[in-house]
C-alpha positions in Angstrom: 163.0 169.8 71.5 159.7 170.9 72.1 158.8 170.9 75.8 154.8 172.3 75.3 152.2 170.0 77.5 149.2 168.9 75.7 146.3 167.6 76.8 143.9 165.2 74.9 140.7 164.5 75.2 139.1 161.8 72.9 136.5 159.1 74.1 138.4 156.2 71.2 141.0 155.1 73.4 142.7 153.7 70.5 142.8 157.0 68.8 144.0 158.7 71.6 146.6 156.3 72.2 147.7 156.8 68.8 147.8 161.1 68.8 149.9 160.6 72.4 152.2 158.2 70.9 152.8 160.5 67.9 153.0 164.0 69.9 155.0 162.7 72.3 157.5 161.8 69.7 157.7 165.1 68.9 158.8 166.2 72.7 155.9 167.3 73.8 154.6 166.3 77.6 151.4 164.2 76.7 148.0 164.1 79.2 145.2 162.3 78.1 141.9 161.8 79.1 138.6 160.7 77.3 135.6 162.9 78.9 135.2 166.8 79.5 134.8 166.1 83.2 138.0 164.5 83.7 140.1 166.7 81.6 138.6 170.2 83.9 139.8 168.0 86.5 143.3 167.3 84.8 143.6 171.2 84.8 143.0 172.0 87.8 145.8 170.4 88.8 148.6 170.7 86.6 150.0 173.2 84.0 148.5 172.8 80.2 149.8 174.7 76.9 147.0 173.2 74.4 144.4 171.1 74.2 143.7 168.8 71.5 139.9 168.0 71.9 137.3 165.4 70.2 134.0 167.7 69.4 131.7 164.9 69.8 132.1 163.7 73.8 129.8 161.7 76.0 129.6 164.2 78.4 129.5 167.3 76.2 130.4 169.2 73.0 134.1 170.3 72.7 132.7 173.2 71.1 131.0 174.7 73.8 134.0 173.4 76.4 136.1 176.4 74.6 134.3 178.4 76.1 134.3 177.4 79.3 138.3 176.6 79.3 139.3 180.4 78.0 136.8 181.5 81.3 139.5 179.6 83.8 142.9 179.6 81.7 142.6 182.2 78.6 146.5 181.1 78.0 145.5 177.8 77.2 144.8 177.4 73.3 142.5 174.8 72.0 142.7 172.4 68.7 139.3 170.8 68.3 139.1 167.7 66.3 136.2 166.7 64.5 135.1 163.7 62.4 132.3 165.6 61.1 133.5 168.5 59.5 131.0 171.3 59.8 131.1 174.7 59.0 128.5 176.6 61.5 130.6 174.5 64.5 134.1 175.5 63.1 132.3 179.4 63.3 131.1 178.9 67.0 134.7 177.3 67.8 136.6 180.0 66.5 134.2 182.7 68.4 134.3 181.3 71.8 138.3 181.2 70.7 139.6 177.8 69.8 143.0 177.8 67.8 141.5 175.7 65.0 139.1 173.6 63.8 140.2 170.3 61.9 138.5 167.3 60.8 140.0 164.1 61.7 141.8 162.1 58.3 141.7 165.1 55.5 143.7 167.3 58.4 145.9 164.5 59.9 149.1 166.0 58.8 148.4 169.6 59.9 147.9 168.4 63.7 151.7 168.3 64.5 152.6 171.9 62.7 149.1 173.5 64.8 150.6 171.8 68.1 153.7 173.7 67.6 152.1 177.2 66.8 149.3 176.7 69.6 152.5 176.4 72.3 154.5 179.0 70.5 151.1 181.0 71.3 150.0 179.9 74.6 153.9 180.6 75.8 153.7 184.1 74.2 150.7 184.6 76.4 152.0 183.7 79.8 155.2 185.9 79.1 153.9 188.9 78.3 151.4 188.9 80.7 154.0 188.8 83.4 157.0 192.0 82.6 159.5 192.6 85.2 161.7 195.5 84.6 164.8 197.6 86.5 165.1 200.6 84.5 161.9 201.8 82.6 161.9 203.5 79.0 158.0 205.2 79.5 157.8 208.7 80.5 155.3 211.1 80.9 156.8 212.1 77.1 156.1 209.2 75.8 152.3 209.6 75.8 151.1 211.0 73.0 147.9 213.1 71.9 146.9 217.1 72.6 143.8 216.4 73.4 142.3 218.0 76.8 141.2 214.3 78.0 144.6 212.4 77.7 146.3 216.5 79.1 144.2 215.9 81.8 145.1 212.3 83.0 149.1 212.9 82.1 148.6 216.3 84.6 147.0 214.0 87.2 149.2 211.2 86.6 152.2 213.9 86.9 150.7 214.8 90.9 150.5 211.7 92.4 154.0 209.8 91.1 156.2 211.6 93.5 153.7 210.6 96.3 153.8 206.8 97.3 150.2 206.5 97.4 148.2 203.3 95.4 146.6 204.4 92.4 143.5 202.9 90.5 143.5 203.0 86.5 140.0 203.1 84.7 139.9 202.4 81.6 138.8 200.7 78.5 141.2 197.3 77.5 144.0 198.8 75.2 143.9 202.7 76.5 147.1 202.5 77.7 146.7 201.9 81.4 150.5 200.2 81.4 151.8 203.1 79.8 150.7 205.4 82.3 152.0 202.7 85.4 155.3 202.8 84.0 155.6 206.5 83.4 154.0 207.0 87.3 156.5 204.4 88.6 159.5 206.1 86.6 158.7 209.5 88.1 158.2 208.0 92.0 160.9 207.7 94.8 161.4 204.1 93.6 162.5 204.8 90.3 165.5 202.4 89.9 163.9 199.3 91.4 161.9 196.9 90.0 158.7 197.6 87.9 156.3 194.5 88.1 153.1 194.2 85.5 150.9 191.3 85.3 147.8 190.7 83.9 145.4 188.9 86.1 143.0 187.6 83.3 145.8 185.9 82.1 145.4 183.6 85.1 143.1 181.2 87.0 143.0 181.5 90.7 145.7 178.7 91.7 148.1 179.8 88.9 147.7 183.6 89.7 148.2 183.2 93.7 151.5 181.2 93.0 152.7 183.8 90.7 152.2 186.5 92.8 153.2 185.1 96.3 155.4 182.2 95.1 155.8 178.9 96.4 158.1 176.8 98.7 159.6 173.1 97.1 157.2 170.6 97.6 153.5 172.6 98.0 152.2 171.1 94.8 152.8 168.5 92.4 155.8 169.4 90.1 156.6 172.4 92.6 160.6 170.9 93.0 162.1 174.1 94.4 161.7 177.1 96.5 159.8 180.4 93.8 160.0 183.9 94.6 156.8 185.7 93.8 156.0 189.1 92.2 155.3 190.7 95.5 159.2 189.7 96.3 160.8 190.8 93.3 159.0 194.1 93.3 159.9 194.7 97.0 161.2 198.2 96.7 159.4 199.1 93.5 155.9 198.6 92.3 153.6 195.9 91.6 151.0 197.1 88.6 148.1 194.6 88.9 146.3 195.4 85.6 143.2 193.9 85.2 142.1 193.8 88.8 138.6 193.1 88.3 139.1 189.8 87.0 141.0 188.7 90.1 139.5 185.4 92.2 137.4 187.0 95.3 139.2 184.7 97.9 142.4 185.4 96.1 141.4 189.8 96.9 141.7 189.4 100.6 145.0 187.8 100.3 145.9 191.1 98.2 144.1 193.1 100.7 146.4 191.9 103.5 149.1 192.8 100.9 147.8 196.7 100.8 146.9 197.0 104.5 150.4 195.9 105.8 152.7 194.3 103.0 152.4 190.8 104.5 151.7 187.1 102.4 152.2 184.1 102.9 153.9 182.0 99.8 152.2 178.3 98.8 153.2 175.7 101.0 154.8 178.0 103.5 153.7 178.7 107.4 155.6 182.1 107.4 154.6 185.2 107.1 156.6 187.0 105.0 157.1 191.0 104.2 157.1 193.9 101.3 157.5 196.6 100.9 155.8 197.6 97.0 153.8 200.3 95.4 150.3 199.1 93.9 149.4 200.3 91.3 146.0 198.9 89.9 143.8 199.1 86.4 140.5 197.4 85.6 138.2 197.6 82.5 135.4 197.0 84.5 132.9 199.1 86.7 134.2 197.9 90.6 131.1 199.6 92.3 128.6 197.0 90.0 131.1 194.2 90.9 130.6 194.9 94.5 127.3 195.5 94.5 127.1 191.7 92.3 129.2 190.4 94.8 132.1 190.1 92.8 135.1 192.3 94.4 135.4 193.2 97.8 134.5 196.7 99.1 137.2 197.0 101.4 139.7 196.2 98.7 138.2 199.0 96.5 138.6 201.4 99.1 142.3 200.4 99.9 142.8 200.8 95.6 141.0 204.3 95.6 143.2 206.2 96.6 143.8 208.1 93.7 141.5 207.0 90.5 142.7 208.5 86.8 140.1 208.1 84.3 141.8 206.7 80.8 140.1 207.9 77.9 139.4 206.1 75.0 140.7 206.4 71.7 136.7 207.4 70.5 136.8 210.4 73.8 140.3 211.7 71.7 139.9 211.2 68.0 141.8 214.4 67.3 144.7 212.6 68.6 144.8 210.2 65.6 147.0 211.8 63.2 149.5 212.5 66.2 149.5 208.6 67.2 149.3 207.2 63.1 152.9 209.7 62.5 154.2 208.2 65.9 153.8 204.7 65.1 154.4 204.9 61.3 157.5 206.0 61.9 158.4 203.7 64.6 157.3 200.4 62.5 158.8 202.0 59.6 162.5 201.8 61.0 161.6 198.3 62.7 160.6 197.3 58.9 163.9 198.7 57.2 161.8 201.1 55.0 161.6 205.0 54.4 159.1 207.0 56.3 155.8 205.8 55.3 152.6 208.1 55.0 149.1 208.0 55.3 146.8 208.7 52.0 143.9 211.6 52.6 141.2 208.5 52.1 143.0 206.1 54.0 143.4 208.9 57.4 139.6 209.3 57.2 139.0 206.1 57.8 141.2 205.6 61.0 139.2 208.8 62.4 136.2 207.7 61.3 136.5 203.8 62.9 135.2 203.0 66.2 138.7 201.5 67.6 136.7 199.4 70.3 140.8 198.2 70.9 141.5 201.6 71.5 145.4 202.3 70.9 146.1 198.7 71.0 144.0 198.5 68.0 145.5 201.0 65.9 148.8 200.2 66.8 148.1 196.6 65.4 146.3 197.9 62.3 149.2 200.3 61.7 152.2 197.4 62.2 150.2 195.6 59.4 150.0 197.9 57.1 153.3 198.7 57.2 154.2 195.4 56.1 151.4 195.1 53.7 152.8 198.6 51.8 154.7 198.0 49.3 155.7 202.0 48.1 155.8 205.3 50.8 151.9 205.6 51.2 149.2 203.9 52.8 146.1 203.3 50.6 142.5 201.9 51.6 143.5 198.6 50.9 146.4 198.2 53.1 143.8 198.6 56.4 141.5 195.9 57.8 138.5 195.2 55.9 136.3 195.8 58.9 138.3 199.4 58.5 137.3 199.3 54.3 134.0 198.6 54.6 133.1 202.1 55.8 133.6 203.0 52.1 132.2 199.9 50.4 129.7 200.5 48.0 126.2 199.0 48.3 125.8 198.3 44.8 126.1 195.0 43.4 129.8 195.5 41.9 131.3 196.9 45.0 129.3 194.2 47.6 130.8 193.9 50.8 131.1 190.4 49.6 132.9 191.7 47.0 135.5 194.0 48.8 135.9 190.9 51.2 137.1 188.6 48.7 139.3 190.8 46.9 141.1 191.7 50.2 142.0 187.9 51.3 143.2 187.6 47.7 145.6 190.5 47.9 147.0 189.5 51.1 147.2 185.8 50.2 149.2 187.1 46.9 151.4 189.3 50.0 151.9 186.2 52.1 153.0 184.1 48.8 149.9 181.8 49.9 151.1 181.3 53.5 147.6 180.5 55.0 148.5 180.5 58.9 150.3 184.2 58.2 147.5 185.6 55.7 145.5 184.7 58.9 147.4 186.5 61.4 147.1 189.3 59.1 143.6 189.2 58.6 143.0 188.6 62.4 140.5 186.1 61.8 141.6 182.2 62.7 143.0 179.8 60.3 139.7 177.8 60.1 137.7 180.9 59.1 140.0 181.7 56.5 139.8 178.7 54.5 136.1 178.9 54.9 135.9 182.3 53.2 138.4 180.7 50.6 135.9 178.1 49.7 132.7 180.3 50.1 134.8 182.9 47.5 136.1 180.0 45.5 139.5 181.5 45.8 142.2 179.1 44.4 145.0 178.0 46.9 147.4 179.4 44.9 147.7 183.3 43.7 150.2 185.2 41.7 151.8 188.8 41.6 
């Protein structure tokens, strides 16, 4: 059984009595409220995986409460509901990054299949954005590219892993910053013990402090035994804290008392207790401007910068393209059960050519994709993104970006034997926006080979 929590918030009663009847018959834990107010409240104290949310509230527009919800708890996926279906809102939900968009009686039967995806999803997310690890599998080896930018940071990186000194990561969000804490932490004196990553965006305040200091039985509601935090099961090894920047301000000096003398206190307890980790840190964002805002503590910055290595992005090190596309074609080509597979001449000037504001995260994605998109040994034009494409579209009027748009949902909605939610996935756009496109291309539901 499904053991998801989902929250609703509806101002019909008899509505929402009926949707927590229903989803609660499916396993799910059920929390209901019928204003915005009161369901901030609700999550502020207790643990949601979705929320299932009327767009028309007294006290607001569900729409805009995406927003503020993926601020606080950016694991937390949103369903909003909507008796008035409506194109430009479905948009603006899907940008400020609600799961879906549905309209109350014509999308009745997809709620119960969305619930079960949105948990899958919003459990995905809280996983991977804590990794605990004995033994890890990144070296320095591991990093790949020529280029005198990423030589320089592996040669800096190199220096300061023997030495058991904090280190601070810059760099842009998918550079590789955790591929460079692993391969420090597997070259240090505390190779062997326990490598610790989590990301603190993933987190609110509450949640983030009682993952990385733990809690003793009975400090909150629901808390019915004694957890160890990350500080404790990294005692011995290191503790990578990526994304720093986005870490609570009260929540720093508690970390700074962490750096100064490996003391913490766990939720609920009245004991101090000790360990003994190596930070290592990484941030996306400039900490001096943060200070200077008022966001980050100055004598936390100093305690992280120690040793800084600058990341650079996949833009700063384009020459390293070809390098990374032959690395992880032939890595997804073995996960995939399919011979080696290239890269066309038209298709590689357009991965050099792209911005990659994902950086290596990015490519890696687009690359995965097209690998299962490929049906011989060579990728074409077609197999990449259309945001990729569109670099070679045409302006005139039978090669529109319209045009190229169109005929690229069709030919992954012919891959995906019409499976809408994974056409989606593939197209990295929400399952809302794609069957708008569908209707503004007047593409039939179903497509043949």
């Amino acid at each position: 059984m499904t053991t998801g929590k989902i929250l609703i918030i509806d101002d019909e009663e008899q509505l929402r009595k009926l949707l927590s009847r229903i989803i609660s018959l499916e396993g799910f834990t059920v929390s209901e409220t019928g204003t915005l107010k009161d369901g901030m409240n609700l999550l502020h104290r207790q643990s949601v995986d979705v929320i299932l949310c009327d767009v028309r509230l007294p006290d607001g527009n569900g729409v805009d409460f995406v927003k503020t919800v993926k601020a606080s708890y950016p694991s937390i996926e949103i369903i909003l509901l909507t008796a008035y279906g409506n194109i430009a809102d479905g948009v603006k939900a899907i940008k400020n990054g609600a799961f879906d968009y549905i309209t109350k009686g014509d999308d009745n039967d997809r709620i119960i299949p969305l619930l079960h995806q949105a948990v899958d999803q919003a459990v995905h997310s809280k996983k991977t954005a804590i990794k605990i690890s004995q033994a890890s599998v990144v070296d320095f080896g591991s990093i790949i590219g020529e280029s005198p930018a990423i030589k320089n940071a592996v040669k800096l990186a190199q220096r300061i892993a023997p030495n058991d000194a904090t280190v601070l990561l810059l760099g842009e969000t998918g550079s590789g910053k955790e591929v460079f804490a692993s391969a420090i932490h597997e070259n240090s004196l505390r190779k062997g013990k326990a490598m610790v990553a989590i990301n603190c965006s993933a987190f609110n305040k509450e949640l983030l402090e009682g993952e990385l200091f733990g809690h003793k039985a009975g400090a909150y509601t629901g808390a019915m035994k004694d957890k160890k935090g990350l500080v404790e099961v990294a005692d011995g090894g290191t503790l990578f804290l990526d994304e720093i920047g986005e870490m609570n301000i009260d929540l720093q000096a508690k970390m700074l008392r962490v750096l100064e003398n490996g003391e913490y206190i766990k939720l609920g307890d009245t004991r101090v207790s000790k360990t003994n980790i190596r930070i290592i840190a990484a941030t996306n964002r400039n900490l001096e401007k943060e200070i200077e805002q008022g966001h980050f503590r100055s004598d936390l910055y100093y305690r992280l910068n120690v040793f800084t290595i600058d990341l650079p992005s996949l833009q700063e090190r384009k020459d390293d393209i070809p390098l990374l596309v032959k690395y992880f074609l032939d890595r997804f080509s073995e996960k995939a059960n399919k011979e080696p597979v290239l890269v066309s001449r038209s298709a590689m000037q357009l991965l050099q050519n792209y911005s990659w504001k994902g950086n290596i995260r990015e490519l890696k994605n687009v690359l995965e994709r097209a690998v299962i998109l490929v049906d011989g040994s060579e990728i074409l034009p077609e197999h990449l993104p259309y945001d990729i494409q569109k670099q070679n579209a045409a302006p005139h009027p039978e090669l529109s970006l319209a045009a190229v748009e169109k005929q690229h949902i069709q030919k992954i909605l012919v891959h995906t034997n019409g499976n809408k939610a994974r056409a989606a996935r593939l197209l990295e756009i929400g399952l809302a926006t794609l069957y708008r496109k569908m209707e503004e291309y007047a593409i039939p539901s179903v497509l043949s080979k």
